[in-house]
C-alpha positions in Angstrom: 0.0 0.0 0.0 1.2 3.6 -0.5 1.7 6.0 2.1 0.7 9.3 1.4 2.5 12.2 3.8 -1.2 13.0 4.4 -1.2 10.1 6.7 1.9 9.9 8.0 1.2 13.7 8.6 -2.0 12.2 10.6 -0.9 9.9 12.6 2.4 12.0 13.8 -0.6 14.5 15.1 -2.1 11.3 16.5 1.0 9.9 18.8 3.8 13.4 18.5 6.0 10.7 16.8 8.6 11.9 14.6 8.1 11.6 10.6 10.0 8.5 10.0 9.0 6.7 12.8 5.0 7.6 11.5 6.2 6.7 8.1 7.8 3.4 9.0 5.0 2.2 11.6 2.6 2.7 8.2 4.7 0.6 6.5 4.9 -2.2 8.7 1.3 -2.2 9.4 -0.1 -1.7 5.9 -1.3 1.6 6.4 -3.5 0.9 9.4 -3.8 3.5 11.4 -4.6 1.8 14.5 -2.3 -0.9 14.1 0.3 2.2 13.6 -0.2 3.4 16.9 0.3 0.0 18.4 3.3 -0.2 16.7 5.0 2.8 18.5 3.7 2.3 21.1 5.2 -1.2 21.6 8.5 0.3 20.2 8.2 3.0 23.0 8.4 5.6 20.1 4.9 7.4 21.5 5.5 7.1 24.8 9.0 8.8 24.0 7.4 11.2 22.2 5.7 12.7 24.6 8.7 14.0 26.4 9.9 16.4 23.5 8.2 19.3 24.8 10.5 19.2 28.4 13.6 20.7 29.2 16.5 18.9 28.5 19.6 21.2 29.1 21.8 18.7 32.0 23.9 16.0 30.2 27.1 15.3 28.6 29.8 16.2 25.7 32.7 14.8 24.7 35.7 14.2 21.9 36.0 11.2 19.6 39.6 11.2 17.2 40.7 9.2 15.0 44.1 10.5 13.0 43.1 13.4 11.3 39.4 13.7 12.5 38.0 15.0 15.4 34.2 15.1 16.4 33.0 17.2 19.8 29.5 15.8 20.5 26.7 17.4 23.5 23.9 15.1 23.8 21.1 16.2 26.9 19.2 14.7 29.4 16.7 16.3 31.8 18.7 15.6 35.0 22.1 15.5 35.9 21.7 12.1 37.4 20.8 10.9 34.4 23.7 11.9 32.6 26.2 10.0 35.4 24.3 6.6 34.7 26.6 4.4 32.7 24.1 3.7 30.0 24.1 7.6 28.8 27.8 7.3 28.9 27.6 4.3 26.6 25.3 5.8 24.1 27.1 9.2 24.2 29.9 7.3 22.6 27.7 4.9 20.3 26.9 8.0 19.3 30.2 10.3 19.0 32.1 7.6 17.0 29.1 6.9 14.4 29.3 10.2 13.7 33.3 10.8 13.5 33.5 7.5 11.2 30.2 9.4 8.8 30.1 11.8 6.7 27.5 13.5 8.3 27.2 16.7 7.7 24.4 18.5 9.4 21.7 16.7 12.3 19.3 15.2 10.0 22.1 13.6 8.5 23.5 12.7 11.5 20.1 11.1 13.0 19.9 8.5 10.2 23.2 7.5 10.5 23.2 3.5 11.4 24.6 2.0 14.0 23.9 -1.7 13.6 20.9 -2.3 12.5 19.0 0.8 14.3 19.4 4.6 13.0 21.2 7.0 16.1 17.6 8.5 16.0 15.9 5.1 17.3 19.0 5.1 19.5 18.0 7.9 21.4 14.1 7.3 20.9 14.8 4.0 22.6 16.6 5.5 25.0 14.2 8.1 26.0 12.0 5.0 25.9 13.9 3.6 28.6 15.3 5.7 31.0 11.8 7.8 31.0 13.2 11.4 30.7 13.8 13.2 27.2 17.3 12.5 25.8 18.5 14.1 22.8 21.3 14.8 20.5 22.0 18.8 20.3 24.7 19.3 18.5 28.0 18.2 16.8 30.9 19.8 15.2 33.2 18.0 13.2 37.0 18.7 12.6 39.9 18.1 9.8 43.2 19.0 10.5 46.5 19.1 8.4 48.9 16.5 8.7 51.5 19.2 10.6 48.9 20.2 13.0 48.0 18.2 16.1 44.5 18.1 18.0 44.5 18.7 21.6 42.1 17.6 23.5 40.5 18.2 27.6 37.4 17.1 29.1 36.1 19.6 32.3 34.1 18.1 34.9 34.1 15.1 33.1 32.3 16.2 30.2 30.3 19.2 31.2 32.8 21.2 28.8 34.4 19.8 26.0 37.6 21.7 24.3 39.5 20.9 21.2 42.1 22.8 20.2 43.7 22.6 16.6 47.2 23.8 16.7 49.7 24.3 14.0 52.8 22.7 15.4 54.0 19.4 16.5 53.7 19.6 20.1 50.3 17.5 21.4 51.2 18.9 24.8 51.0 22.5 23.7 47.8 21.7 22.1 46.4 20.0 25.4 47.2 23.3 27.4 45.8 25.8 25.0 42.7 23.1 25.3 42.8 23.2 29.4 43.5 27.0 28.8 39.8 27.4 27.3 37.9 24.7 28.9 38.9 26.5 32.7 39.1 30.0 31.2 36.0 30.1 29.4 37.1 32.7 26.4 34.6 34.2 24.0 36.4 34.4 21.2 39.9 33.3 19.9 41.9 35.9 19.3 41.5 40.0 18.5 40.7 39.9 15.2 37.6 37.2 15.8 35.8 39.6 18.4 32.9 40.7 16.2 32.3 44.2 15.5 28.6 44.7 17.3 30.5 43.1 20.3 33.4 45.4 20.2 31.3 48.3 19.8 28.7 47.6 22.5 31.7 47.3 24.8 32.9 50.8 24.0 29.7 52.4 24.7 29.4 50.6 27.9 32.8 51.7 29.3 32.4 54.9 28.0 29.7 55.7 29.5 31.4 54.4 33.1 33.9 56.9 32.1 31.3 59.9 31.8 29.8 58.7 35.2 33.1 58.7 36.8 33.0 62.5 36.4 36.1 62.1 33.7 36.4 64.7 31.1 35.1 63.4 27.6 37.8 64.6 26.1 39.8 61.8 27.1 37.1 59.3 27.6 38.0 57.8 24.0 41.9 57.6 25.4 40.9 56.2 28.5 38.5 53.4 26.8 41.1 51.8 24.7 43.4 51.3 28.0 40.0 49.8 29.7 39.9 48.1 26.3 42.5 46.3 27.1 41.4 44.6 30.6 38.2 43.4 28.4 40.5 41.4 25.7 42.3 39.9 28.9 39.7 38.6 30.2 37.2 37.2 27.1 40.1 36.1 24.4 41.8 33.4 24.6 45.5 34.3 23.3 45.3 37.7 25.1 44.2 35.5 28.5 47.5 35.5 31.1 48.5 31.4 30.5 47.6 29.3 33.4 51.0 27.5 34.0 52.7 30.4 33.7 51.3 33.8 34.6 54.3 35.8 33.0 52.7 34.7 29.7 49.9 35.2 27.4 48.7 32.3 25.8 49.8 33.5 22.5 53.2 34.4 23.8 53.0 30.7 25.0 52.2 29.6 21.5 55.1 31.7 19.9 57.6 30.0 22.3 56.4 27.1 21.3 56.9 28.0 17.2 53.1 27.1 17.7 50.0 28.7 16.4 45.9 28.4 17.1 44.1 27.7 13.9 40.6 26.4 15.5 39.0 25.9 18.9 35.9 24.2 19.1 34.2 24.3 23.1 31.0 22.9 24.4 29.5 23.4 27.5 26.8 21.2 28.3 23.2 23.4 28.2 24.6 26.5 27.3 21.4 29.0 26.1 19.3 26.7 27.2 16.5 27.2 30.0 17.5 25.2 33.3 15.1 23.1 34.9 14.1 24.1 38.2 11.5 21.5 39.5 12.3 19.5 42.7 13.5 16.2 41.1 12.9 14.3 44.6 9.1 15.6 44.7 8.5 13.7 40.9 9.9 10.6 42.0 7.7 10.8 45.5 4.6 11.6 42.7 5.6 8.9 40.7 5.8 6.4 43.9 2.3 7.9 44.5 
């Protein structure tokens, strides 16, 4: 029988099921309808459904290499104690090195990738299926470096930040550093030149109007912004940040002692822009004993 996207359209009002799940259940059950529904719901694919609408910003991110590839992965849970249990560890990197060994390209890409004989999408479904909270895969970013570059690599909080540095250079241990440098650090941008021009601008305006309030001439407030200009670059980029094993440094003087040079940073921290979820988590589990 033919399924028309009318009624896979129906049936993903019907159940919240995403569009190939609907499609597929149609499939396997001739285009019943009913007989649809039963078939996510046996799979757990309804049930999991449901969830999509909560808050998922707690989980976990991490690195995946292999030789001159590099994958940084965040996938989310509801709760933090989800994201310790060994089973979201395991399926973060199921996950992480399917996609470093694809050529995925973008998230839809990414969620049909197969791993076995189930997509990563059923993956987490089944997972959501099971652990009973939403889990889902937020992002990736995928990395190719040269063969005289080296990746460097550090986890924070075991995996609440990922960083992964690219460095031009031959020195993995410079590249780890520069890595701990910006997972611990937290930078905004790389280096000068990347701090956007809005950014730079809105900067200015705000310290010169502490200037003005601090009673100082305007005259020299422009003068006196590009010194306080300076204090801002120290703190938000990384190669102007003081080095953390060695004060006496910047981290791009570090890099030039080094005959080393940045050419990428990729950082993830776990839930970043996202709304927090501020229920009482032992209250739901006294409901659900209830």
């Amino acid at each position: 029988m033919e399924i028309s996207a009318s009624m896979v359209k129906d049936l993903r009002e019907k159940t919240g099921a995403g569009m190939m799940d609907c499609k597929k259940a149609l499939v396997e059950s001739n285009g019943d309808m009913d007989a649809a529904i039963d078939y996510l719901r046996e799979k757990g694919i309804a049930k999991a459904a449901k969830k999509t609408e909560r808050i998922a910003a707690e989980g976990l991110s991490n690195i995946y290499v292999n030789g001159n590839d590099a994958v940084v992965v965040e996938i989310n849970s509801e709760t933090d104690f989800v994201a310790k249990n060994a089973e979201f560890k395991e399926l973060l990197d199921k996950i992480g090195n399917a996609i470093l060994n694809s050529d995925a390209k973008n998230m839809e890409e990414a969620l049909n990738i197969k791993v076995g004989s189930d997509t990563i999408n059923d993956l987490i479904v089944n997972a959501t299926a099971k652990i009973g909270e939403k889990i889902s895969l937020r992002r990736f970013e995928k990395v190719t470096k040269k063969d005289s570059e080296v990746f460097g690599t550090y986890l924070h909080m075991g995996g609440k930040i990922s960083s992964l540095t690219v460095i031009d250079g031959n020195s993995e241990e410079v590249a780890r550093d520069v890595a701990m440098q910006a997972a611990a650090m937290r930078p905004l941008y790389v280096n000068v030149e990347s701090v956007p021009e809005e950014d730079l601008e809105h900067e200015k305006s705000v310290i010169r109007e502490q200037v003005i309030n601090e009673g100082k001439k305007p005259e020299f407030a422009d003068k006196i912004v590009e010194g306080r200009l300076r204090k801002f670059y120290e703190e938000t980029v990384l190669e102007e940040q003081a080095f953390i094993k060695d004060g006496e440094l910047t981290v791009k003087a570090y890099l030039e002692k080094n005959n080393s040079k940045l050419v990428r940073l990729v950082k993830y921290e776990v839930g970043e822009g996202m709304e927090k979820r501020n229920d009482d988590f032992a209250a739901e589990v006294m409901n659900q004993i209830k």
